[in-house]
MDTraj code that builds the backbone (N, CA, C; nanometers):
import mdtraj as md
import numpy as np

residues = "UNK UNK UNK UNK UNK UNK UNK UNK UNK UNK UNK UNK UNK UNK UNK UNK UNK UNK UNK UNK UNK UNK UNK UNK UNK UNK UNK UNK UNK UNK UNK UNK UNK UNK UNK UNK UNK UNK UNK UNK UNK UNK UNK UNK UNK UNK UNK UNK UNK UNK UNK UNK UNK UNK UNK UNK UNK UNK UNK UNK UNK UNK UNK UNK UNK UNK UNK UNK UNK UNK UNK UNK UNK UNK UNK UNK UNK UNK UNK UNK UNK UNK UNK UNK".split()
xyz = np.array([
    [20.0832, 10.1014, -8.2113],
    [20.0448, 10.0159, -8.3221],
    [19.9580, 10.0962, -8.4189],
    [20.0022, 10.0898, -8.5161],
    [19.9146, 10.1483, -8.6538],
    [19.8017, 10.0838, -8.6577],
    [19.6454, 10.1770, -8.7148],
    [19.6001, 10.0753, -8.7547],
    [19.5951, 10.0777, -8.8871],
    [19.5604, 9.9057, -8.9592],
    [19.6092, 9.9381, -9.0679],
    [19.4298, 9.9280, -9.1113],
    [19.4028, 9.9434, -9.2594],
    [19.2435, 9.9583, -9.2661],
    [19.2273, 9.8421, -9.3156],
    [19.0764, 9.7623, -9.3054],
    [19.0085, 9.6746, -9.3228],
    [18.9044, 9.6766, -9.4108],
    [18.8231, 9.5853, -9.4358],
    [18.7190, 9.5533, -9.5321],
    [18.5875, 9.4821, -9.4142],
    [18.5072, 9.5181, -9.3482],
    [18.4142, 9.4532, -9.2663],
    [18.2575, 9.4735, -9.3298],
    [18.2240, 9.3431, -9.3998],
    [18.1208, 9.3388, -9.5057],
    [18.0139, 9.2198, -9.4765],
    [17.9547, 9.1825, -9.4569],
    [17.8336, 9.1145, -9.4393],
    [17.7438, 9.0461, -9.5718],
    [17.8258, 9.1149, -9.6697],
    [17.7562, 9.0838, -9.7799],
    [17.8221, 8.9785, -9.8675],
    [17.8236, 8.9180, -9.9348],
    [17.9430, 8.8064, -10.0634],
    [18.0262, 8.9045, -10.1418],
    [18.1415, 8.8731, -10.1438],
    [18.2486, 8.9741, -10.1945],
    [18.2633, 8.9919, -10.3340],
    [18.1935, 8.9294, -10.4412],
    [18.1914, 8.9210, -10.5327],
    [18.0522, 9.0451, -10.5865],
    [17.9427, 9.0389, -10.4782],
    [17.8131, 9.1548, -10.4946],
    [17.8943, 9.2652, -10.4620],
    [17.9926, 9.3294, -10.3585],
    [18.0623, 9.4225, -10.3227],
    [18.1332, 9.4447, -10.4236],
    [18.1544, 9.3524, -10.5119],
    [18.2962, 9.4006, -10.6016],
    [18.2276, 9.4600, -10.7090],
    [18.0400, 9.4154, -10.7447],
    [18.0403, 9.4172, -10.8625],
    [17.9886, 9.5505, -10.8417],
    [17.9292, 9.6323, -10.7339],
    [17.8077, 9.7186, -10.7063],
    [17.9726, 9.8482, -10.6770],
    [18.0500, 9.8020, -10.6608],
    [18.1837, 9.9186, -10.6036],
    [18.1857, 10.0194, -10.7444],
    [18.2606, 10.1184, -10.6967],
    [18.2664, 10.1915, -10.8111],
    [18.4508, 10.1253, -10.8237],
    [18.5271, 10.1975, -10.9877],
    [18.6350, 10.1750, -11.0010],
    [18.7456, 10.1743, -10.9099],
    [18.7573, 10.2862, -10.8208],
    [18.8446, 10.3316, -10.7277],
    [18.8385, 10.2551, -10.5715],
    [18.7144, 10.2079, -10.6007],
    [18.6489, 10.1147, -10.4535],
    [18.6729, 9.9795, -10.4922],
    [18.6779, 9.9020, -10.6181],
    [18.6961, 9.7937, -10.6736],
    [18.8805, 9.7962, -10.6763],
    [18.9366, 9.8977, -10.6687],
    [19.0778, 9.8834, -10.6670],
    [19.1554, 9.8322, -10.5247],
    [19.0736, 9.9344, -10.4340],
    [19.1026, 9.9181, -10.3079],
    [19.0863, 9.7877, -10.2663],
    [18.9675, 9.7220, -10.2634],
    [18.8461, 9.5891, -10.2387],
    [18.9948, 9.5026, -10.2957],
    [19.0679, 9.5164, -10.3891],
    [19.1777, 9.3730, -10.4204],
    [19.2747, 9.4242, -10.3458],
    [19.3213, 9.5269, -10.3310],
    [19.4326, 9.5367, -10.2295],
    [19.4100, 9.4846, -10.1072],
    [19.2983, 9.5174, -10.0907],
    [19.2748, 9.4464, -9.9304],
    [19.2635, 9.3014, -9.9161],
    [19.2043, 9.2775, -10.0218],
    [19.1622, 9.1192, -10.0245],
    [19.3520, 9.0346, -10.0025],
    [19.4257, 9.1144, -10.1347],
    [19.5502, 9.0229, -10.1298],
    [19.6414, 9.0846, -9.9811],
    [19.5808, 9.1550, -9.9284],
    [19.6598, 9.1475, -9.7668],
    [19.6047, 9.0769, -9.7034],
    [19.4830, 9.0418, -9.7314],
    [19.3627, 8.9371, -9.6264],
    [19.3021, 8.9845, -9.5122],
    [19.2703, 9.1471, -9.5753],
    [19.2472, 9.2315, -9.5139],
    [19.0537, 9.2844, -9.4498],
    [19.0191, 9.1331, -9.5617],
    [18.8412, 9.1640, -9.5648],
    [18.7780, 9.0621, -9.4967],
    [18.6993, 9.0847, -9.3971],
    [18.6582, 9.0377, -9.3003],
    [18.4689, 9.0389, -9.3027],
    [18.3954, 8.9286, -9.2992],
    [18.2522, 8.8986, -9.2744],
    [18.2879, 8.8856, -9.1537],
    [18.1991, 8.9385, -9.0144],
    [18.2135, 8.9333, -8.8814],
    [18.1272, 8.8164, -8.8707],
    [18.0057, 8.8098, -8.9482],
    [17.9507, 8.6264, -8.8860],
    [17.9853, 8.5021, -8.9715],
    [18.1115, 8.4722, -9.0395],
    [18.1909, 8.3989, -9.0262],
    [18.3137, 8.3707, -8.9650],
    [18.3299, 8.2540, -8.8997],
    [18.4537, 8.1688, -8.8301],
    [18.4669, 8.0891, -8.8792],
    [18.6587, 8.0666, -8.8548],
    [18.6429, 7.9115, -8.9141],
    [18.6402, 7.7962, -8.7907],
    [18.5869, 7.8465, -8.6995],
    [18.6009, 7.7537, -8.5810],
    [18.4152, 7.6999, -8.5956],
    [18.3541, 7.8189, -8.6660],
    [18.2490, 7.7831, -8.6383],
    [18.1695, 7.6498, -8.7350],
    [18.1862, 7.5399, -8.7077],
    [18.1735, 7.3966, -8.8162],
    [18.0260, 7.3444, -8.8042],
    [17.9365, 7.4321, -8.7270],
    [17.8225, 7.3691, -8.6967],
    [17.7431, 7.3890, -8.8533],
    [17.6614, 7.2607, -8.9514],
    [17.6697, 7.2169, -9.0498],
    [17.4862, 7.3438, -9.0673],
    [17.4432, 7.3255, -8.9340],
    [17.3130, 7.4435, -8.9641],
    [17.3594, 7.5838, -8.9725],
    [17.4498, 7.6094, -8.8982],
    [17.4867, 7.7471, -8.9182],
    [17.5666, 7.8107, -9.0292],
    [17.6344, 7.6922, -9.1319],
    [17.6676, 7.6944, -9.2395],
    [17.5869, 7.7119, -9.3516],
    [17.4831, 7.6308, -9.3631],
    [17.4071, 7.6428, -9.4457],
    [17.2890, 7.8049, -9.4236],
    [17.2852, 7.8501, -9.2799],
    [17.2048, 7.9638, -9.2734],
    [17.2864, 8.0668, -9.3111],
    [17.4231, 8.1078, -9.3027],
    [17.4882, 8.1731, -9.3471],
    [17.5020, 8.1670, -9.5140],
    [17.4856, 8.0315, -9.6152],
    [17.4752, 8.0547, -9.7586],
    [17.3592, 8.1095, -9.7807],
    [17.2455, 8.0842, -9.6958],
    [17.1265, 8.0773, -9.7290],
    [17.1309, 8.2670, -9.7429],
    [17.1551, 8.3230, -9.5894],
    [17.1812, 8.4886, -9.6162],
    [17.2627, 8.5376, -9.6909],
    [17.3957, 8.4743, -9.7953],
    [17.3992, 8.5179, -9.9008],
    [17.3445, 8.5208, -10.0178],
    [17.3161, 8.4212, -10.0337],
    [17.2015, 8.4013, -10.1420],
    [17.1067, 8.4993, -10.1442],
    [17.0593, 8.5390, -10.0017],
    [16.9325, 8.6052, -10.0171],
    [16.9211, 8.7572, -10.0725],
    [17.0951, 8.7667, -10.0151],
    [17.1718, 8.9238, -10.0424],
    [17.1719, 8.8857, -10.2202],
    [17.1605, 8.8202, -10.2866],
    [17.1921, 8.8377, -10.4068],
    [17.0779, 8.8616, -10.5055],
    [16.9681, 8.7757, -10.4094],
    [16.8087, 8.8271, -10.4437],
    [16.8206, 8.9709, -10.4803],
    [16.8286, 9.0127, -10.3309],
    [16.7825, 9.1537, -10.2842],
    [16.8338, 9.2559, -10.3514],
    [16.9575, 9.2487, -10.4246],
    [17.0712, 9.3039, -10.5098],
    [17.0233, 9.3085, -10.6287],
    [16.9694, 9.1892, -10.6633],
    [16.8704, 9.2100, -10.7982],
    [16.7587, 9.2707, -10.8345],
    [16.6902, 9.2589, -10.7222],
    [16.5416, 9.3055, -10.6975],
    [16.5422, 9.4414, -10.6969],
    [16.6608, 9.4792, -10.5979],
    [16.6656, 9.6526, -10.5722],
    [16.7999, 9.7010, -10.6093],
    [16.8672, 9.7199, -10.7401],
    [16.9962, 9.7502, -10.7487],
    [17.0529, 9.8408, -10.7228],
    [17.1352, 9.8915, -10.6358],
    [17.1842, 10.0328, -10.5948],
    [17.1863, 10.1076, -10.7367],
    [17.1871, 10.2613, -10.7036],
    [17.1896, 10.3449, -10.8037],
    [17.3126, 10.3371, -10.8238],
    [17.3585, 10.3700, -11.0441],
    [17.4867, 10.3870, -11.0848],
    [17.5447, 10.4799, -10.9985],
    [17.6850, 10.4401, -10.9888],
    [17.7483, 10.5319, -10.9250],
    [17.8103, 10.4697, -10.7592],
    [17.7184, 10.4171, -10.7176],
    [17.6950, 10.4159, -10.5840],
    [17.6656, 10.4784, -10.4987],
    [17.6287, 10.6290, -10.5383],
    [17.5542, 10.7204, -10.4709],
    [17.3877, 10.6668, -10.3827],
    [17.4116, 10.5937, -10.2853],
    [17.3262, 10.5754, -10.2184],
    [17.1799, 10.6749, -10.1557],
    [17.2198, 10.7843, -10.1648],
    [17.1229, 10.9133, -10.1406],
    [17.0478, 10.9578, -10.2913],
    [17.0896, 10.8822, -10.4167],
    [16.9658, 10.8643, -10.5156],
    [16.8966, 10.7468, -10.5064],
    [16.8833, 10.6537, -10.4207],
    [16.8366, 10.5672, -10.4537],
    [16.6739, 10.5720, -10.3985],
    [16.5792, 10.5509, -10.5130],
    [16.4221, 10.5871, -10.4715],
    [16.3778, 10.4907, -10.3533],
    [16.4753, 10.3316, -10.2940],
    [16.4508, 10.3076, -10.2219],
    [16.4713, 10.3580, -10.0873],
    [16.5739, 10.4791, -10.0977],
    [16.5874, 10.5389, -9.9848],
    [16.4951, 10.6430, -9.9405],
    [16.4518, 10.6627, -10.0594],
    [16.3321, 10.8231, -9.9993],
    [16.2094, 10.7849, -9.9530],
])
top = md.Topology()
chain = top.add_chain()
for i, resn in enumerate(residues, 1):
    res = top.add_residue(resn, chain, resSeq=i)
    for name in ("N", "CA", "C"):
        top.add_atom(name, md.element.get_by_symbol(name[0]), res)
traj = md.Trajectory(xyz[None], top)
């Protein structure tokens, strides 16, 4: 069995899309229209109405944090002054 490649992100796919560079934003829809992108702490089995809302709540918070500290242009993560 091949494997084929995935998208495994933790973050809201819309902050991934916007922070990607061009060539990473190309890929990010190919995968999406295979249904290829995957948050590991969402299920859809999982219906419990607190664990729903703690899961918006940690996106939301990712969108704070995205604002507050915006990755460096590029996406070169090894300029970013929050890393040094």
């Amino acid at each position: 069995m091949a494997k084929q490649p995935a998208l495994h992100t933790t973050l809201p796919l819309p902050l991934v899309k916007k922070h990607a560079s061009p060539e990473q934003r190309r890929r990010i829809v190919e995968l999406a229209e295979q249904g290829r992108i995957v948050n590991p702490f969402l299920h859809d089995a999982d219906g419990d109405l607190r664990r729903i809302l703690y899961q918006r709540a940690v996106q939301a918070k990712a969108y704070r944090t995205y604002r507050q500290y915006p990755p460096p242009a590029g996406g070169d993560l090894r300029k970013s002054a929050q890393l040094r």
